[in-house]
Gaussian input, Z-matrix of N, CA and C with variables (Angstrom, degrees):
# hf/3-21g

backbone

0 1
 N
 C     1     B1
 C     2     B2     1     A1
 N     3     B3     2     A2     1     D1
 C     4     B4     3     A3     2     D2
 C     5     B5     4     A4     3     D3
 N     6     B6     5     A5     4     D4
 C     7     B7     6     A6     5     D5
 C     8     B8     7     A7     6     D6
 N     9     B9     8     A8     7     D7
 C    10    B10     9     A9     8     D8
 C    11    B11    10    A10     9     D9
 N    12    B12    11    A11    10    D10
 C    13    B13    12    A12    11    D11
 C    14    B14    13    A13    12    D12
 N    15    B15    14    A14    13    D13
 C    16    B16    15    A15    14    D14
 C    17    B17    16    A16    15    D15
 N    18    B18    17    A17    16    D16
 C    19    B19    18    A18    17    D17
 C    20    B20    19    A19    18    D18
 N    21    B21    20    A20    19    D19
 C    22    B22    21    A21    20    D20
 C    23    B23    22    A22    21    D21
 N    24    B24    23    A23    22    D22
 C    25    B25    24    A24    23    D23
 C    26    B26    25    A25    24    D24
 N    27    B27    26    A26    25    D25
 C    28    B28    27    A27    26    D26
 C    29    B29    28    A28    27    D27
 N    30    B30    29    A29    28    D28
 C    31    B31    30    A30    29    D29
 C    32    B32    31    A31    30    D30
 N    33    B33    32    A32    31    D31
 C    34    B34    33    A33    32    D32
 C    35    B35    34    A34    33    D33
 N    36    B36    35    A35    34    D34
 C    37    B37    36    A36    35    D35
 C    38    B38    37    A37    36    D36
 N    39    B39    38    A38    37    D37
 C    40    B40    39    A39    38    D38
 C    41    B41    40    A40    39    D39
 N    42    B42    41    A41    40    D40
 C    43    B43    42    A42    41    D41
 C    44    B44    43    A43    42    D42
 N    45    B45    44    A44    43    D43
 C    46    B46    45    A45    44    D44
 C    47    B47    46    A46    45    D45
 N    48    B48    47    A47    46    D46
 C    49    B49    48    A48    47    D47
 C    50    B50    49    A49    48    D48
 N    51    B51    50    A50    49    D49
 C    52    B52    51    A51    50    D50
 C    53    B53    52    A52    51    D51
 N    54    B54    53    A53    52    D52
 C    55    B55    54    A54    53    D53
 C    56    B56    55    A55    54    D54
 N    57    B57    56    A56    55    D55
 C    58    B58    57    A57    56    D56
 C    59    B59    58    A58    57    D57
 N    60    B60    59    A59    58    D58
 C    61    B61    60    A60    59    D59
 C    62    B62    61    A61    60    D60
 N    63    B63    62    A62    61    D61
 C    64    B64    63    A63    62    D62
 C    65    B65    64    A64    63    D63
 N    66    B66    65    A65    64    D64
 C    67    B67    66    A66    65    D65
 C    68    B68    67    A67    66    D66
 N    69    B69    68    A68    67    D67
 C    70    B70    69    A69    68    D68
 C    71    B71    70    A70    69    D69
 N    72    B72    71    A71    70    D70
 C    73    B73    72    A72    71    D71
 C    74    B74    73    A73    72    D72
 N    75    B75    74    A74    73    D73
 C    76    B76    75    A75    74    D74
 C    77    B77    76    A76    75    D75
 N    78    B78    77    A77    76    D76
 C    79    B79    78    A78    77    D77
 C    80    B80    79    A79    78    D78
 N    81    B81    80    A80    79    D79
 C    82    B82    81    A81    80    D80
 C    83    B83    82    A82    81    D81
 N    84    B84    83    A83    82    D82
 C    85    B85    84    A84    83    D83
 C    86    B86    85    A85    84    D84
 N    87    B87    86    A86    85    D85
 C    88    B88    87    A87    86    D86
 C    89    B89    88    A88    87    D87
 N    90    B90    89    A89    88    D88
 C    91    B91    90    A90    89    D89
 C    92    B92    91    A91    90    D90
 N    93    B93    92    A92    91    D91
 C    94    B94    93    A93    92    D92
 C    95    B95    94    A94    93    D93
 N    96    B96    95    A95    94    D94
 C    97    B97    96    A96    95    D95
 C    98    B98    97    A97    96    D96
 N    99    B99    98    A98    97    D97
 C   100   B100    99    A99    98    D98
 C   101   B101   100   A100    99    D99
 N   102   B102   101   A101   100   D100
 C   103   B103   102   A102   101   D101
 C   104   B104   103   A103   102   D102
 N   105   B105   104   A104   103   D103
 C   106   B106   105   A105   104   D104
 C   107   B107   106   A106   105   D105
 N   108   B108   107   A107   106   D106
 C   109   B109   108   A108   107   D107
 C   110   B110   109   A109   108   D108
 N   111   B111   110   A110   109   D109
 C   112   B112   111   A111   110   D110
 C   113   B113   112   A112   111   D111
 N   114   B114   113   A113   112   D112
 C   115   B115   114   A114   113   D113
 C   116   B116   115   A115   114   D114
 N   117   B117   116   A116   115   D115
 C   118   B118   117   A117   116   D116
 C   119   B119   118   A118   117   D117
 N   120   B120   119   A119   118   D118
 C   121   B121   120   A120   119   D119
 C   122   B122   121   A121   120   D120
 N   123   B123   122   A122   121   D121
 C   124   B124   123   A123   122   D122
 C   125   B125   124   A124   123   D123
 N   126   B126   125   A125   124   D124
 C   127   B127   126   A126   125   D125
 C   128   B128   127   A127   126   D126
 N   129   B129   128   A128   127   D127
 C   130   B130   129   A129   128   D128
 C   131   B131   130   A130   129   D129
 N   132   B132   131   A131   130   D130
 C   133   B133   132   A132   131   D131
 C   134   B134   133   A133   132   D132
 N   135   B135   134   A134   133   D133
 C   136   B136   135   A135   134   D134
 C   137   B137   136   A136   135   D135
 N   138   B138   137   A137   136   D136
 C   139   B139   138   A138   137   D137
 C   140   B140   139   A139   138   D138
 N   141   B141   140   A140   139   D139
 C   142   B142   141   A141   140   D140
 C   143   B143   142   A142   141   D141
 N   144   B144   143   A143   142   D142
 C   145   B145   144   A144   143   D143
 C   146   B146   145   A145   144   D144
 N   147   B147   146   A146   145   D145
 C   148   B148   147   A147   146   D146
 C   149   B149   148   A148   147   D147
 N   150   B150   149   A149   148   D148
 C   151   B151   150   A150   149   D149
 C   152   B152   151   A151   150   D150
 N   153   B153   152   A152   151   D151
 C   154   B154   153   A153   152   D152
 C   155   B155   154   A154   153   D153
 N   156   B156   155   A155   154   D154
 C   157   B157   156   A156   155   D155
 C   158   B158   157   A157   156   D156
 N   159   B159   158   A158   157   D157
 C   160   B160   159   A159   158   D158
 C   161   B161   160   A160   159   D159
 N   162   B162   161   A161   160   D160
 C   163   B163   162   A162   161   D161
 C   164   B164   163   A163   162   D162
 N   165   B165   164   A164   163   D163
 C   166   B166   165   A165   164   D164
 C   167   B167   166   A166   165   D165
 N   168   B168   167   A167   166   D166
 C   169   B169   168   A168   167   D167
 C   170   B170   169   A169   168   D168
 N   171   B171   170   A170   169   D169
 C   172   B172   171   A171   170   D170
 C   173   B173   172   A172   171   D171
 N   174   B174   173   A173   172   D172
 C   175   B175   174   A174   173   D173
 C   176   B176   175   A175   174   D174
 N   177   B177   176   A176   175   D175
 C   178   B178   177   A177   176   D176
 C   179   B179   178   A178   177   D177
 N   180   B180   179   A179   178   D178
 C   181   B181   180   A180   179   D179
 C   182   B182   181   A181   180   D180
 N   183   B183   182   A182   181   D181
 C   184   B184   183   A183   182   D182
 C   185   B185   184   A184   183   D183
 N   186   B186   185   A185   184   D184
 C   187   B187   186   A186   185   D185
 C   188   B188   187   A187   186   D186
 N   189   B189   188   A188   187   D187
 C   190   B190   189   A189   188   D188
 C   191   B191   190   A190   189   D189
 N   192   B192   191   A191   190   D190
 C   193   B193   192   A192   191   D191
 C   194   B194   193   A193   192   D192
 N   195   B195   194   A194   193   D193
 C   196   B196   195   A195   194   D194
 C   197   B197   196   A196   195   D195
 N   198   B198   197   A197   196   D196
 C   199   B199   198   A198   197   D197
 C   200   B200   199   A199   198   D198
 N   201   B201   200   A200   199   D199
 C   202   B202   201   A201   200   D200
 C   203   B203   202   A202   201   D201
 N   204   B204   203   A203   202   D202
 C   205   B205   204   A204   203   D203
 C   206   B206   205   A205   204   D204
 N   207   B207   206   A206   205   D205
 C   208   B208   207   A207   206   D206
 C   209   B209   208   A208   207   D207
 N   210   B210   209   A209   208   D208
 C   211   B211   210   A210   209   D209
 C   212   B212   211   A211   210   D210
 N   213   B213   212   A212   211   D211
 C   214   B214   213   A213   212   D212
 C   215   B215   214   A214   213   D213
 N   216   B216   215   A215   214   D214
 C   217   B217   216   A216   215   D215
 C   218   B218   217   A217   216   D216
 N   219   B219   218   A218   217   D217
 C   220   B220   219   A219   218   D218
 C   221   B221   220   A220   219   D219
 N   222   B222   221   A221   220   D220
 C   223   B223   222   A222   221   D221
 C   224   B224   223   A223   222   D222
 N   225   B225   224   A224   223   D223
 C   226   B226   225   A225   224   D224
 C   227   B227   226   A226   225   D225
 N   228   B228   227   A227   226   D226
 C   229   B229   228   A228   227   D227
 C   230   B230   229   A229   228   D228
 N   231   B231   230   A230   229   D229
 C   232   B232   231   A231   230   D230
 C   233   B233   232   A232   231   D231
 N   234   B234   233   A233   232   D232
 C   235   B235   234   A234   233   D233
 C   236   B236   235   A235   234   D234
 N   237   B237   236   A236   235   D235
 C   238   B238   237   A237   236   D236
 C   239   B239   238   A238   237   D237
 N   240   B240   239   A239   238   D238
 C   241   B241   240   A240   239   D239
 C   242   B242   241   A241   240   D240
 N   243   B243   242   A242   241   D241
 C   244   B244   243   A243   242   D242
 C   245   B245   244   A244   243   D243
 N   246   B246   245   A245   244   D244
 C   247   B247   246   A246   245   D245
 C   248   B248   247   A247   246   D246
 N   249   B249   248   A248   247   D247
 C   250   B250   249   A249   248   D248
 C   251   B251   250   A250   249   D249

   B1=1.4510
   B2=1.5205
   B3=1.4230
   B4=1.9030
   B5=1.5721
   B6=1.6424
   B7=1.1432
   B8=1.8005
   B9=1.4519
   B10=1.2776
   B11=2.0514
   B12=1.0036
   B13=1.7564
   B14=1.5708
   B15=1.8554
   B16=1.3127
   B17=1.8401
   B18=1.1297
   B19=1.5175
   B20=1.9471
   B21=1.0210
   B22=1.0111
   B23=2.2820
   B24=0.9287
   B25=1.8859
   B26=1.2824
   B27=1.7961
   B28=1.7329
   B29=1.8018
   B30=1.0679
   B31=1.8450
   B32=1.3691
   B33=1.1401
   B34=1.4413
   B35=1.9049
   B36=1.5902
   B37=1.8073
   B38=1.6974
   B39=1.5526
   B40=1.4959
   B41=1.5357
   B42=1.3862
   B43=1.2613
   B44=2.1717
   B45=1.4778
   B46=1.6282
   B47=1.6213
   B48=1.0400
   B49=1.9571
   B50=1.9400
   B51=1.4581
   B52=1.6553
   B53=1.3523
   B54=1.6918
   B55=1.1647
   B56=1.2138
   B57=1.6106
   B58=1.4859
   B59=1.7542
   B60=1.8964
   B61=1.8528
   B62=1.2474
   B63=1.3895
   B64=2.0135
   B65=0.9776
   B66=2.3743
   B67=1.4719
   B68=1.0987
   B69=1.3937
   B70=1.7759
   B71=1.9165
   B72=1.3757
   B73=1.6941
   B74=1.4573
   B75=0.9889
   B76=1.8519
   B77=1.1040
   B78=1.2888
   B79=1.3824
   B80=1.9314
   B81=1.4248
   B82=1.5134
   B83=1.7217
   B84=1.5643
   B85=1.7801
   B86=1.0820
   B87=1.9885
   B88=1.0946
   B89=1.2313
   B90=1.2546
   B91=1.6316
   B92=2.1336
   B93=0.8355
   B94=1.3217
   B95=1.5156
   B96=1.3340
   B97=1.6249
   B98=1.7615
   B99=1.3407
   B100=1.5969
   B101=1.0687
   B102=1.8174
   B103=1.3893
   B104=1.0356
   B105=1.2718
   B106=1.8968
   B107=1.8977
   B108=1.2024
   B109=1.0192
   B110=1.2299
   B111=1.6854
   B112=1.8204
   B113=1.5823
   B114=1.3772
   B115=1.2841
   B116=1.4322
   B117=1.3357
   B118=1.4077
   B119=1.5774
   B120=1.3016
   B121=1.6980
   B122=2.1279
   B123=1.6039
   B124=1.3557
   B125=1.7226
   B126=1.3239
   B127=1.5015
   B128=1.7793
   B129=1.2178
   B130=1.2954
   B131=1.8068
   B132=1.7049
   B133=1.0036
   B134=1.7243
   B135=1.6764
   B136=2.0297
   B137=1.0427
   B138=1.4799
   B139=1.0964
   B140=1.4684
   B141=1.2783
   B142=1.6013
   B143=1.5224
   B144=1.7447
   B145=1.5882
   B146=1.7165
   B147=1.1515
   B148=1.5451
   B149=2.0667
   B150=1.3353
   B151=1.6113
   B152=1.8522
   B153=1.2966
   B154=1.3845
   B155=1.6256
   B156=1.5594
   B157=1.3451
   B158=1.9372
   B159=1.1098
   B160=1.3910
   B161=0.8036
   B162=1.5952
   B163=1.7290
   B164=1.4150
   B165=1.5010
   B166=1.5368
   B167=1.3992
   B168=1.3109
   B169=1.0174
   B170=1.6683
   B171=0.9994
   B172=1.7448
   B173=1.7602
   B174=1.7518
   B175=0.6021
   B176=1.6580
   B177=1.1089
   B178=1.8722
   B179=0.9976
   B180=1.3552
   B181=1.8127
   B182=1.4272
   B183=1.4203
   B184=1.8262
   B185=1.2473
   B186=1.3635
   B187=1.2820
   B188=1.4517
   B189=1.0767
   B190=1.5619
   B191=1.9833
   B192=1.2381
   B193=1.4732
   B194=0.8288
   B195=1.9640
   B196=1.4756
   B197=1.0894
   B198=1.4236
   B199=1.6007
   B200=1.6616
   B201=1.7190
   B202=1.4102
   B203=1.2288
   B204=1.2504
   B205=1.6628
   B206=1.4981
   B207=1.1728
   B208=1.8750
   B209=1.3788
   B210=1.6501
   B211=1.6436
   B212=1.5067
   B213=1.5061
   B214=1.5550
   B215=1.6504
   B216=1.1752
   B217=1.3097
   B218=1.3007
   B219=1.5627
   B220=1.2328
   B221=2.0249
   B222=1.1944
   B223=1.6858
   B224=1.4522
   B225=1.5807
   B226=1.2593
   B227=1.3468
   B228=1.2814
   B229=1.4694
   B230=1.3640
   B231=1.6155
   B232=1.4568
   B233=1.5369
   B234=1.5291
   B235=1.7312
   B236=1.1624
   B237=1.5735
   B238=1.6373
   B239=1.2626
   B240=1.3027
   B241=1.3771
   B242=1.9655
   B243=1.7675
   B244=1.3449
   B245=1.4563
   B246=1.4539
   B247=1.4240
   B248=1.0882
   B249=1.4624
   B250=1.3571
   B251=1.3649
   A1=108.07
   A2=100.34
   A3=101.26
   A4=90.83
   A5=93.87
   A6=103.08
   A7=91.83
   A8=119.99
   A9=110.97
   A10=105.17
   A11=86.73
   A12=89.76
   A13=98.98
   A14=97.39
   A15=112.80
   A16=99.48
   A17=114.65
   A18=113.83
   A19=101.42
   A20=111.39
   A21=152.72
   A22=88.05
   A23=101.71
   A24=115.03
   A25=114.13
   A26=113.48
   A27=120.64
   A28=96.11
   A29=92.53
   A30=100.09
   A31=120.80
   A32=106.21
   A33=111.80
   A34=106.22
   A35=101.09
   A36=93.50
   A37=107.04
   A38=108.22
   A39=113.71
   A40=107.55
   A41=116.01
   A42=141.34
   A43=86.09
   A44=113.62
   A45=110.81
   A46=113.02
   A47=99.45
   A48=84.04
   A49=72.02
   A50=140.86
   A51=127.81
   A52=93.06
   A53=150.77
   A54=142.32
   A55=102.45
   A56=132.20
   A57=145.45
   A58=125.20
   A59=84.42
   A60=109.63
   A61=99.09
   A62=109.53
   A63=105.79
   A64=78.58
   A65=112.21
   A66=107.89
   A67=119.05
   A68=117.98
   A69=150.80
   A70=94.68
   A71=103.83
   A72=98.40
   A73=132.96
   A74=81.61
   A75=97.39
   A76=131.00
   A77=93.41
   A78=113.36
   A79=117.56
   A80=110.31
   A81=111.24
   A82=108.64
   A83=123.98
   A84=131.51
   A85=113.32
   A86=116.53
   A87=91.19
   A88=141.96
   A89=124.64
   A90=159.81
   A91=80.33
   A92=113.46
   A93=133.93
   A94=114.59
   A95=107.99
   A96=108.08
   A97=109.22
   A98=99.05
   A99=97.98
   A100=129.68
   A101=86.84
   A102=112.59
   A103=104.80
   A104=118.14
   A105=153.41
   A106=86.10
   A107=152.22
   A108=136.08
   A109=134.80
   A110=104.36
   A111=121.16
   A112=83.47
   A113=140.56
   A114=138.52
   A115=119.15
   A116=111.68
   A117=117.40
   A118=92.09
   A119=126.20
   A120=143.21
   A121=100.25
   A122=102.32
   A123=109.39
   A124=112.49
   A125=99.38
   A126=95.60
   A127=103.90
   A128=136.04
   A129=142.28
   A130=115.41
   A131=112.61
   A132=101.88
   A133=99.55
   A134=91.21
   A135=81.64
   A136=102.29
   A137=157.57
   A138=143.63
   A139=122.91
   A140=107.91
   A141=117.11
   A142=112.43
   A143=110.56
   A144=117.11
   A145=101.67
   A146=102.90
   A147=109.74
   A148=96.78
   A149=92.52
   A150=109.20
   A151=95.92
   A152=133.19
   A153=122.82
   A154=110.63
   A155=130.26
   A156=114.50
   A157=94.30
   A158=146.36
   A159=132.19
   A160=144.10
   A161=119.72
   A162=147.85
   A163=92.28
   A164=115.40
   A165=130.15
   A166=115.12
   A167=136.51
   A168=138.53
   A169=129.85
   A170=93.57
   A171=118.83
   A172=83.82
   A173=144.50
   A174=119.11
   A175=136.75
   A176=109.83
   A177=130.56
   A178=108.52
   A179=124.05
   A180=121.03
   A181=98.67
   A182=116.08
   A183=98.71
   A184=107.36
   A185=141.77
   A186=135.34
   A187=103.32
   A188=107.15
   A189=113.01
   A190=112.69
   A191=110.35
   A192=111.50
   A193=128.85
   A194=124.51
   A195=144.62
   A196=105.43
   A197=119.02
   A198=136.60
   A199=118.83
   A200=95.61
   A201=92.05
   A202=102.83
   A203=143.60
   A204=119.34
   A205=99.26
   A206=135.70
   A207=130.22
   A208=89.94
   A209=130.06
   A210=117.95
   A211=119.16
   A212=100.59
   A213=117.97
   A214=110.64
   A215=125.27
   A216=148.56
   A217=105.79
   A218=128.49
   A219=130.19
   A220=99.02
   A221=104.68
   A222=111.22
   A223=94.59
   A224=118.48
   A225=139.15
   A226=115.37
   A227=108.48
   A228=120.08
   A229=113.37
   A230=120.08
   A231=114.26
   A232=124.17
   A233=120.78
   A234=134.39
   A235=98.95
   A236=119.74
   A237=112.22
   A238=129.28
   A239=90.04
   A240=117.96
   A241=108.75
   A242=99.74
   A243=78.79
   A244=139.73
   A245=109.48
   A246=126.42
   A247=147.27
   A248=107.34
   A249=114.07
   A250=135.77
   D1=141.08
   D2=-175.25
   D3=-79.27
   D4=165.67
   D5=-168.97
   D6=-96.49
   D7=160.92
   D8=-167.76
   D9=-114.11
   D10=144.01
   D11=178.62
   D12=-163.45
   D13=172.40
   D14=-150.40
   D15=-111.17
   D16=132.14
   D17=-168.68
   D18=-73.54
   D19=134.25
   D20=-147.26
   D21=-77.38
   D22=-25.79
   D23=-174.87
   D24=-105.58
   D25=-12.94
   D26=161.13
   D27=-48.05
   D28=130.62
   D29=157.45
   D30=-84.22
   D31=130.62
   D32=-170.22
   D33=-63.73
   D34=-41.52
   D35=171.50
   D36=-36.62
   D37=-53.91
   D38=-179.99
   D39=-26.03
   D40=-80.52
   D41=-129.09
   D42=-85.59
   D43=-19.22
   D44=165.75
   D45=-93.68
   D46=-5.70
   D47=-172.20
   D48=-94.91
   D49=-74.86
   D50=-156.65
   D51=-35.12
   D52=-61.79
   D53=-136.76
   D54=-82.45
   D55=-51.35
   D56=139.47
   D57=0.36
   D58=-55.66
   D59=176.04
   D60=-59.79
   D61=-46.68
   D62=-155.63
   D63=-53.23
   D64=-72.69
   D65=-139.63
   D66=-29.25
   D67=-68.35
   D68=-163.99
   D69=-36.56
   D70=-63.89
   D71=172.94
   D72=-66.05
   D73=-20.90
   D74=164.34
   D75=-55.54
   D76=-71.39
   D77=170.03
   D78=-62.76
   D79=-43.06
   D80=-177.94
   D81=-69.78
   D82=-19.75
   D83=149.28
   D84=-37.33
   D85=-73.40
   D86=-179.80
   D87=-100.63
   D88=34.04
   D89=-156.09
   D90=-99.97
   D91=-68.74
   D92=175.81
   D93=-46.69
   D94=-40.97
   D95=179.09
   D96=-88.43
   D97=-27.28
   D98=168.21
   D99=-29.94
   D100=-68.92
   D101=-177.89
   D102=-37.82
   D103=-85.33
   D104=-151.29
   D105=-56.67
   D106=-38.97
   D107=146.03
   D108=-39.95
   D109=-45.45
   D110=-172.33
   D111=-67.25
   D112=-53.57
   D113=-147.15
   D114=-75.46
   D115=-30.70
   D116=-163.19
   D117=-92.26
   D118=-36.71
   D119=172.28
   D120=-46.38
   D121=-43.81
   D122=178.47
   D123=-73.85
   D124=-45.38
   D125=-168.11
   D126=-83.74
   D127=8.91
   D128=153.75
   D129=-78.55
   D130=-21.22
   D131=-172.30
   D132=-96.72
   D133=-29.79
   D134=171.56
   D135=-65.44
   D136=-72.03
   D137=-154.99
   D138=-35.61
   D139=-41.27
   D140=179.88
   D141=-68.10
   D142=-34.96
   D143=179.60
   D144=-70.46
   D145=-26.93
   D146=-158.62
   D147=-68.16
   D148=-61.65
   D149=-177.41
   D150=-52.79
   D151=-56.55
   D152=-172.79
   D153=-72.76
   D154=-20.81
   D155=175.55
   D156=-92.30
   D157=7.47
   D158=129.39
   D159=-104.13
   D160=38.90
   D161=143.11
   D162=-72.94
   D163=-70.89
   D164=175.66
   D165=-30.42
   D166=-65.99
   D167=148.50
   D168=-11.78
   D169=-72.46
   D170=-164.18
   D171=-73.95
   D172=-42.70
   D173=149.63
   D174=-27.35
   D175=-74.51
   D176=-179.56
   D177=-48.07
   D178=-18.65
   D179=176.47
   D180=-95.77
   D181=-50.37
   D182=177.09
   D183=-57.30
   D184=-21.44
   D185=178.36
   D186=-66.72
   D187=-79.95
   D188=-163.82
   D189=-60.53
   D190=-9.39
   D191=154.38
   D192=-95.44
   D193=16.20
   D194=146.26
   D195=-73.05
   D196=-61.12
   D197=179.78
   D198=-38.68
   D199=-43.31
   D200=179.77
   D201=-96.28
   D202=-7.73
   D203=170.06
   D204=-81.63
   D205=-11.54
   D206=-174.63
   D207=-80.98
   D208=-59.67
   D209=167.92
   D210=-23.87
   D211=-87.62
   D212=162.28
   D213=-4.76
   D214=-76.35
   D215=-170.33
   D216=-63.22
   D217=-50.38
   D218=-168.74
   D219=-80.05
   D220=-31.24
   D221=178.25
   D222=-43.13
   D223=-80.08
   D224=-173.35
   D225=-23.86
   D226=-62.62
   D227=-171.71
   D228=-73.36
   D229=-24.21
   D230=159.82
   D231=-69.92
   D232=-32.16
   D233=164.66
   D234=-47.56
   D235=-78.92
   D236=149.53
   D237=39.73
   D238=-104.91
   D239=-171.94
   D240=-69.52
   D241=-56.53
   D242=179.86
   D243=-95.54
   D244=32.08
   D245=141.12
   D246=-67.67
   D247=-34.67
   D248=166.01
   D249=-66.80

């Protein structure tokens, strides 16, 4: 196997902007995986708000379809009354 070396007429600017290139992509990967971590960490916590404001929900409708049969009921009993 040849032995490997660097030609002597590479410009060294060369050989700082490729190391520069990596950093820059390197760094903008895991800039990217952050995110995509920070995000999925977020959309696990809406899900959980999501599921407790439609407990909440599904509450407020059995309520208020108590509410309206006590109307309902209280209607009646006033016809009721002022019929007789």
């Amino acid at each position: 196997m040849e032995n490997w070396h660097l030609n002597k007429s590479v410009p060294i600017t060369l050989l700082l902007f490729i190391a520069t290139t990596f950093y820059t992509a390197t760094k903008s990967v895991t800039a990217v995986e952050l995110k995509t971590f920070e995000n999925e960490r977020d959309l696990a916590r809406n899900d959980a708000r999501i599921i407790a404001l439609e407990k909440s929900v599904q509450g407020q409708e059995v309520a208020l379809a108590r509410i309206d049969e006590n109307i309902t009921h209280i209607r009646e009993i006033m016809e009721r009354m002022s019929g007789e």
